[in-house]
Structure formats: structure tokens, C-alpha cells
Biotite code that builds the C-alpha atoms (Angstrom):
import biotite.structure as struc

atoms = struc.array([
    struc.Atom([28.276, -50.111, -63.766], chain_id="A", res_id=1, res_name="UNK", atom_name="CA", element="C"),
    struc.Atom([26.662, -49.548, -67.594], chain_id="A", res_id=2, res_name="UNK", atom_name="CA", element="C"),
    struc.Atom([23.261, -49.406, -65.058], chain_id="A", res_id=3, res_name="UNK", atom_name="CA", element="C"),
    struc.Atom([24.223, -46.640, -63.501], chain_id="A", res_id=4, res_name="UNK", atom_name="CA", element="C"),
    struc.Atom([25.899, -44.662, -66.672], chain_id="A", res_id=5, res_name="UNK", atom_name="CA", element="C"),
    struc.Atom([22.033, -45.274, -68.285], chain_id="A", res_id=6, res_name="UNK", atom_name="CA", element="C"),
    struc.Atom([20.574, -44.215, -64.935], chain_id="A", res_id=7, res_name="UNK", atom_name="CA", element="C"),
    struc.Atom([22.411, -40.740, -64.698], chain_id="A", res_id=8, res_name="UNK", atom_name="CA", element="C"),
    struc.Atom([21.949, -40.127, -68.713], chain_id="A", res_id=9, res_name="UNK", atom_name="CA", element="C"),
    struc.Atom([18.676, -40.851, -67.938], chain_id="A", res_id=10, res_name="UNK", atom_name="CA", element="C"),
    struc.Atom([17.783, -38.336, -65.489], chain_id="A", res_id=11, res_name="UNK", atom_name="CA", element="C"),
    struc.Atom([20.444, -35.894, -66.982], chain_id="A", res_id=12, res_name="UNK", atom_name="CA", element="C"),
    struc.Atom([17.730, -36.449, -69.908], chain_id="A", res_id=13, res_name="UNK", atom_name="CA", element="C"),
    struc.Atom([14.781, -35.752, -67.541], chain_id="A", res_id=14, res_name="UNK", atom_name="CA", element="C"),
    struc.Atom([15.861, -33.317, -66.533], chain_id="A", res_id=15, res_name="UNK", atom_name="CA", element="C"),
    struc.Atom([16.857, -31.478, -69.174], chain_id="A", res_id=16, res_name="UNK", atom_name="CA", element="C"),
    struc.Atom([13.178, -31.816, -70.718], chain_id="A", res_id=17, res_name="UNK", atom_name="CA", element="C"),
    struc.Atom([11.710, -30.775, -67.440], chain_id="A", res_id=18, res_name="UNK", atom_name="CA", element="C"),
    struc.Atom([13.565, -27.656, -67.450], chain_id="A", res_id=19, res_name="UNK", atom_name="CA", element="C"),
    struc.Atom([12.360, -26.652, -71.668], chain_id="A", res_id=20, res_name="UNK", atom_name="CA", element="C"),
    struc.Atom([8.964, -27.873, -70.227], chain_id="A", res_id=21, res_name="UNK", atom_name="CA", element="C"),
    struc.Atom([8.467, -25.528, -67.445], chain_id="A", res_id=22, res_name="UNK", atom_name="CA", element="C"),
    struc.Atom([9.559, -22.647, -69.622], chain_id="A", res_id=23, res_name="UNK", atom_name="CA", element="C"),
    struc.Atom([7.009, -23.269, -72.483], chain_id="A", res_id=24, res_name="UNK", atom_name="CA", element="C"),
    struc.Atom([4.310, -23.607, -69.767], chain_id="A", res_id=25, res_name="UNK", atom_name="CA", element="C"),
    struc.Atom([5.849, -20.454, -68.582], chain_id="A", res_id=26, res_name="UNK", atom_name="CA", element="C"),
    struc.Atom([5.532, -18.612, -71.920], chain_id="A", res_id=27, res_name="UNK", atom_name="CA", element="C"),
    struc.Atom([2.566, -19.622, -72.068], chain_id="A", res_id=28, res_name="UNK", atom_name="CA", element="C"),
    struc.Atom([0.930, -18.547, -68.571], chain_id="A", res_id=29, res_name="UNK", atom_name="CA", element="C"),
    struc.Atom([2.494, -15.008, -68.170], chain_id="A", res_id=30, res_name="UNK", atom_name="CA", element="C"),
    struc.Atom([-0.255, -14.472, -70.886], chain_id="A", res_id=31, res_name="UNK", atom_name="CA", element="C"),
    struc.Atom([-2.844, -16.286, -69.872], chain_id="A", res_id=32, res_name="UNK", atom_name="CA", element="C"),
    struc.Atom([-6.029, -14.092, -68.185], chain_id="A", res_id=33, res_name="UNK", atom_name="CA", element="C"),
    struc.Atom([-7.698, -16.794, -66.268], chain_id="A", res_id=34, res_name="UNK", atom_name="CA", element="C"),
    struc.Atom([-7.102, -16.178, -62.866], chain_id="A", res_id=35, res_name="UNK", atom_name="CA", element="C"),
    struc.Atom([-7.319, -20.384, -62.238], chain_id="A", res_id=36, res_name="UNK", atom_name="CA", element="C"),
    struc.Atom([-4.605, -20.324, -64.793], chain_id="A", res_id=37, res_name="UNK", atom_name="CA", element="C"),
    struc.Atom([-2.331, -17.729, -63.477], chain_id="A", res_id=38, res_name="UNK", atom_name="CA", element="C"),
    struc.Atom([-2.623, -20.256, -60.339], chain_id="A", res_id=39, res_name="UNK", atom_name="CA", element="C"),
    struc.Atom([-1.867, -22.861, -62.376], chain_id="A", res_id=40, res_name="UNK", atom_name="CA", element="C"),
    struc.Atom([1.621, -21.128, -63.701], chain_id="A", res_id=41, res_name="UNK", atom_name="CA", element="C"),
    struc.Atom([2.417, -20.093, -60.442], chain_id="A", res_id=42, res_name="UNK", atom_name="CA", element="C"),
    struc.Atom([2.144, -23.872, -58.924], chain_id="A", res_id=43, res_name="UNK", atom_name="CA", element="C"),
    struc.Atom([4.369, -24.667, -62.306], chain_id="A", res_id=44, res_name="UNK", atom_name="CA", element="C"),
    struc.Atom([6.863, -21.721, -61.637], chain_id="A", res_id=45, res_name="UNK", atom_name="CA", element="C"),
    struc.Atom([6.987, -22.613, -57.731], chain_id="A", res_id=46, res_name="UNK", atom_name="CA", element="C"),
    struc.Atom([8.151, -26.002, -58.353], chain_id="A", res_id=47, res_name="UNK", atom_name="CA", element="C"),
    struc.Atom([10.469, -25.226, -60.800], chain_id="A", res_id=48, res_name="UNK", atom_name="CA", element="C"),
    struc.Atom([12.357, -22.624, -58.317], chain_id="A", res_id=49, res_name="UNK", atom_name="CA", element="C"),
    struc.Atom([12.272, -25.508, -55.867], chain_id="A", res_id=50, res_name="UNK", atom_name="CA", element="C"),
    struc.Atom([14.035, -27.686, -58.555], chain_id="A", res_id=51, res_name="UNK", atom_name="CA", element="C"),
    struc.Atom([16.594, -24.980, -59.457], chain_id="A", res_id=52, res_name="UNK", atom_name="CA", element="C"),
    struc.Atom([16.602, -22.709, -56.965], chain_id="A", res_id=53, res_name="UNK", atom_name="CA", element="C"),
    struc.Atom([19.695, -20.136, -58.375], chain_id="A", res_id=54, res_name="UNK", atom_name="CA", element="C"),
    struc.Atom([17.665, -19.310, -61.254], chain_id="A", res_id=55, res_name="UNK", atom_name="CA", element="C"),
    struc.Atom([17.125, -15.746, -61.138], chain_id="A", res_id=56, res_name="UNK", atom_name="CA", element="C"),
    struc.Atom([14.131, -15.376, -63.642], chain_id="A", res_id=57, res_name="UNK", atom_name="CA", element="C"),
    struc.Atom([11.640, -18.196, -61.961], chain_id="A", res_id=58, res_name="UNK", atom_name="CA", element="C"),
    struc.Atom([11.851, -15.579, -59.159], chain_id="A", res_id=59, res_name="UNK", atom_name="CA", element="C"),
    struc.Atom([11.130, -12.749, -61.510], chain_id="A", res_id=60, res_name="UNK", atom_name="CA", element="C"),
    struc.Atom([8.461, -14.612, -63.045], chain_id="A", res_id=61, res_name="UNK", atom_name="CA", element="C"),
    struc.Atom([6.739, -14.924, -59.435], chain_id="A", res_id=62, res_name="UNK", atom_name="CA", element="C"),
    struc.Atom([6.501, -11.751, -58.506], chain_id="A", res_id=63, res_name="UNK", atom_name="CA", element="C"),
    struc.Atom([4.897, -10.814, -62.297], chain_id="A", res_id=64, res_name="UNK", atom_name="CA", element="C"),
    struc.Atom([2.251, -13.290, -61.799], chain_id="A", res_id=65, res_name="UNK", atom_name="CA", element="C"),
    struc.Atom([1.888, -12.781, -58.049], chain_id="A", res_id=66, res_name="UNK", atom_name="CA", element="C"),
    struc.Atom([1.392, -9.047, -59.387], chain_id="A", res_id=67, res_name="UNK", atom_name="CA", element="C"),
    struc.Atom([-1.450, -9.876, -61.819], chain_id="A", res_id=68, res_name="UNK", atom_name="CA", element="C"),
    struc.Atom([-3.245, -11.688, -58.928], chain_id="A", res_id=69, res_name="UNK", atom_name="CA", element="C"),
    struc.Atom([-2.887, -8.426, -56.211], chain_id="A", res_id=70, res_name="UNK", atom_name="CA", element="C"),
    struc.Atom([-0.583, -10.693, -54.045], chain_id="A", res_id=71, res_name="UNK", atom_name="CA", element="C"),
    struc.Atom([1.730, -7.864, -52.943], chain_id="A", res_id=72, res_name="UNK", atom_name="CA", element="C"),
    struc.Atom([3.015, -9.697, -49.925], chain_id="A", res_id=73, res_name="UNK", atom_name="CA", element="C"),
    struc.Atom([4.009, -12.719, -52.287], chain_id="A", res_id=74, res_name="UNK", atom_name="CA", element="C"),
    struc.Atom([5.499, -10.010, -54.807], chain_id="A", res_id=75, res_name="UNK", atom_name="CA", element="C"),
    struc.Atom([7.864, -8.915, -52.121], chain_id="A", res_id=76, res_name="UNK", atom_name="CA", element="C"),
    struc.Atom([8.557, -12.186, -50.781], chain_id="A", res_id=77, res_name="UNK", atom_name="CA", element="C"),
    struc.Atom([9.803, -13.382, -53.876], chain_id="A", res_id=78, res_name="UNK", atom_name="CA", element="C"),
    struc.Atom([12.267, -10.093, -54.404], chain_id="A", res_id=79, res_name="UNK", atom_name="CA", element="C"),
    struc.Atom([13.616, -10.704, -50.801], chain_id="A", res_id=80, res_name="UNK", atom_name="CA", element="C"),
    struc.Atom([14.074, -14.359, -51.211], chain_id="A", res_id=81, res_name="UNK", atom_name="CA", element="C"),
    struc.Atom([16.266, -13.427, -54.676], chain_id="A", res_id=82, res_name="UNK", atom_name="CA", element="C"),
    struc.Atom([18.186, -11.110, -53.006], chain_id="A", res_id=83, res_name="UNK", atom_name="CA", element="C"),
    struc.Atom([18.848, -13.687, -50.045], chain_id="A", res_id=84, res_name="UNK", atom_name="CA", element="C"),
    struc.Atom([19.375, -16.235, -52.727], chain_id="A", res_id=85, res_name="UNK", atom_name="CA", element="C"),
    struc.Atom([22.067, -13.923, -54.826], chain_id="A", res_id=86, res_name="UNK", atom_name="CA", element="C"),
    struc.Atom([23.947, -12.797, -51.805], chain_id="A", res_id=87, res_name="UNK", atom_name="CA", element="C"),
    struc.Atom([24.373, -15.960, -50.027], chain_id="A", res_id=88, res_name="UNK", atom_name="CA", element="C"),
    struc.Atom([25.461, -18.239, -52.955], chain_id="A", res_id=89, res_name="UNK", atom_name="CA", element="C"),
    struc.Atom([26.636, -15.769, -55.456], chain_id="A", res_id=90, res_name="UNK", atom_name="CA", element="C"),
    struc.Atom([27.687, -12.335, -53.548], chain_id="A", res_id=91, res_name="UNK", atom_name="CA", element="C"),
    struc.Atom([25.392, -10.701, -56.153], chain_id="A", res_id=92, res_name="UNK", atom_name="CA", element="C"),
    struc.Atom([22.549, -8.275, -56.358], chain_id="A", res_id=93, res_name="UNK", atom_name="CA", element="C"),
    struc.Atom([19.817, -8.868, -58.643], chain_id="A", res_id=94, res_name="UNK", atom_name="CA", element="C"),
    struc.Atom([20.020, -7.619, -62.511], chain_id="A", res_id=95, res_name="UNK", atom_name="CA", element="C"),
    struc.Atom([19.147, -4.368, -63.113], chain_id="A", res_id=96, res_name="UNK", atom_name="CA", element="C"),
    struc.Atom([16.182, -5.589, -65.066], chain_id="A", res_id=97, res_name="UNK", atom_name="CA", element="C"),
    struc.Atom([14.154, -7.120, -62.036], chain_id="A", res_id=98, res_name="UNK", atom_name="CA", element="C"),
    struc.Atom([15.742, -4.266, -59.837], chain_id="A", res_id=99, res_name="UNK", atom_name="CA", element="C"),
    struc.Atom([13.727, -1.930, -62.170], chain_id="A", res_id=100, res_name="UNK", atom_name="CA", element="C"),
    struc.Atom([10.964, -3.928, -62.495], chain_id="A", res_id=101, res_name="UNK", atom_name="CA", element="C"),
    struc.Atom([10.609, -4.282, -58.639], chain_id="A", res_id=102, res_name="UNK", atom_name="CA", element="C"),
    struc.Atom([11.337, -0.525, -58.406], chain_id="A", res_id=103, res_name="UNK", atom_name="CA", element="C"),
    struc.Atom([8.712, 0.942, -60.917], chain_id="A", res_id=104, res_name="UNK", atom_name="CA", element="C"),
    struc.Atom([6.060, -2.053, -59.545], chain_id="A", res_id=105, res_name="UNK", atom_name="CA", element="C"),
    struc.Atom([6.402, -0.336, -55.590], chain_id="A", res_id=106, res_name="UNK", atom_name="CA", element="C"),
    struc.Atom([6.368, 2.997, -56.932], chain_id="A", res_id=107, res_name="UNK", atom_name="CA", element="C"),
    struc.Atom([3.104, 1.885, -58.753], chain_id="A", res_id=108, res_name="UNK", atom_name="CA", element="C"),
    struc.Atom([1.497, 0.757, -55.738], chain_id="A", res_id=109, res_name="UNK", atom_name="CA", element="C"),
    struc.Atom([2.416, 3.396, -52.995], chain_id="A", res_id=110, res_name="UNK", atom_name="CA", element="C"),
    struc.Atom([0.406, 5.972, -55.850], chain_id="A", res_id=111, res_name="UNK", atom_name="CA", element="C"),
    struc.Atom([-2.249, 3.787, -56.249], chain_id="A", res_id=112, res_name="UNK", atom_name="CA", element="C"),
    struc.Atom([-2.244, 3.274, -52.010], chain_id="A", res_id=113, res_name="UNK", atom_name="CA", element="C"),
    struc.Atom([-2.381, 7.272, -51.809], chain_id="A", res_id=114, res_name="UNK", atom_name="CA", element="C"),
    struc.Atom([-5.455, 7.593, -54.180], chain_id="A", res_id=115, res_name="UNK", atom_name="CA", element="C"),
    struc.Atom([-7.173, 5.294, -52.123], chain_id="A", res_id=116, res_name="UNK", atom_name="CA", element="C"),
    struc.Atom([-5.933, 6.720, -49.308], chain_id="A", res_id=117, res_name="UNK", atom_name="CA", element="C"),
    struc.Atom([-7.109, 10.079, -50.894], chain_id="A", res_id=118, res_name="UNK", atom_name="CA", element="C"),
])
């Protein structure tokens, strides 16, 4: 029995540190300019939504690094799968914050679509 009691502190531990670790690497990536990095955060950020799915910001931090690599398709994805994500387990919409966010981001691209377009 004391095996198990060490066993569940010990991934209670685990992952506890995994969580502090993905948000410093995190931190850390949203500012990075390397475009290998942002790929880097965004393999970082996709596991940890995997891990912990109901966290609202690792989808917010998606689409803001699927942004600074043109990935519109992924940027949308990501809003979609939040607001399947909040309604299904939480009967919620996302926080006005992201719902801004996504707002001003489309508006953004439908201009720069229609100087293109021209």
C-alpha cells in the first residue's frame, strides 16, 4: 500500500512540474522569431493541450503562434475545437479575451484578403 501512496505523490509531483515546465517554455516561445522555434513551441503547446485538454489558454496560445506562422486553417481549428471543448464539458463560451482576440485576428485577415484581392 505505502508503494502506491509514493507512486501517486510521485506522479502528482510530475506532474505538477510538467505543467510549470510547459508554461516557461511557453513564455518563452510566444517571443521567440525563429520560425523552427515557433514549431518547436507549438509541438510543446500541442502536447500540453493533449495532457490537459480543458485548459482554455493552451488553445489561445495555438492559434497566436499558428498566427505568426500564416496557418489560418490551424488558427481556426484551434478556436472551434475551444468552443467544442467549452460547450461540451463546461456549457461555456470562450472568455471575452480570446473572443476578441479571434474577432480582431479575422477582421485582420478578410482586409488584408481584400487588398490582395484588390
Amino acid at each position: 500500500m505505502a508503494s502506491i501512496c509514493k507512486l501517486t505523490a510521485s506522479l502528482s509531483t510530475i506532474r505538477m512540474c510538467e505543467r510549470l515546465v510547459t508554461r516557461e517554455f511557453i513564455s518563452v516561445a510566444t517571443i521567440s522569431c525563429s520560425y523552427f522555434e515557433k514549431w518547436a513551441a507549438v509541438k510543446i503547446e500541442e502536447r500540453r493541450q493533449f495532457i490537459h485538454p480543458d485548459e482554455e489558454d493552451s488553445y489561445f496560445t495555438l492559434m497566436k503562434l499558428y498566427e505568426a506562422l500564416n496557418n489560418t486553417i490551424a488558427v481556426e481549428k484551434q478556436y472551434l475545437s475551444l468552443q467544442k471543448m467549452l460547450e461540451e464539458q463546461l456549457a461555456l463560451e470562450p472568455n471575452e479575451k480570446i473572443e476578441s482576440w479571434f474577432t480582431s485576428w479575422k477582421k485582420k485577415r478578410a482586409a488584408s484578403e481584400a487588398d490582395i484581392l484588390g
